[in-house]
N, C-alpha and C positions, 0 to 999 in steps of 0.2 A: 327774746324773753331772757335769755340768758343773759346778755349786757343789763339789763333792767334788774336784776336781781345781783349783780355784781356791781352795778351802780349804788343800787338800795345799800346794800353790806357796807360799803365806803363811807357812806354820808354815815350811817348808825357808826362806826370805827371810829371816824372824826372827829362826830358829835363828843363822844365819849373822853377819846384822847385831848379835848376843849377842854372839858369839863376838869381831867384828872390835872393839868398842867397849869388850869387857873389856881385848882386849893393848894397845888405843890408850889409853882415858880413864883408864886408872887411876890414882892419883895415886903411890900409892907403892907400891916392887916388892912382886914375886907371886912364889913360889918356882917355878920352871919345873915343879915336879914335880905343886904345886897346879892353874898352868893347864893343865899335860898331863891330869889327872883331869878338869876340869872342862869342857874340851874333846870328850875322850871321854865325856863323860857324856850332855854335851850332843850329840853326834852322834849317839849310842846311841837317844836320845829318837824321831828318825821312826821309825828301823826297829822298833823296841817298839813303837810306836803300830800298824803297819803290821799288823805279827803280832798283834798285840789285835785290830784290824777284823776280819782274815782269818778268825780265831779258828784259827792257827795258833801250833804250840810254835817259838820261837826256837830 
């Protein structure tokens, strides 16, 4: 249980540190509409992952 919840933390840390290094590093602009998809996409990713384990319907 414990690796399982130390795993969880990592993926959510990742996620994040994606997210923060796409608005910062980017060299040239991003159409706000593209980061907003990919943002959400990216967010969408634990809770889908979550509902897979569970073997629950989102």
């Amino acid at each position: 249980m414990r690796e399982a919840r130390k795993l969880w933390g990592q993926l959510l840390n990742t996620s994040r540190s994606l997210v923060r290094q796409t608005l910062t590093l980017t060299t040239r602009p991003i159409p706000k509409e593209d980061l907003e998809e990919f943002v959400a996409a990216l967010s969408a990713l634990p809770h889908a992952l979550r509902h897979q384990l569970r073997k629950r319907s989102a």
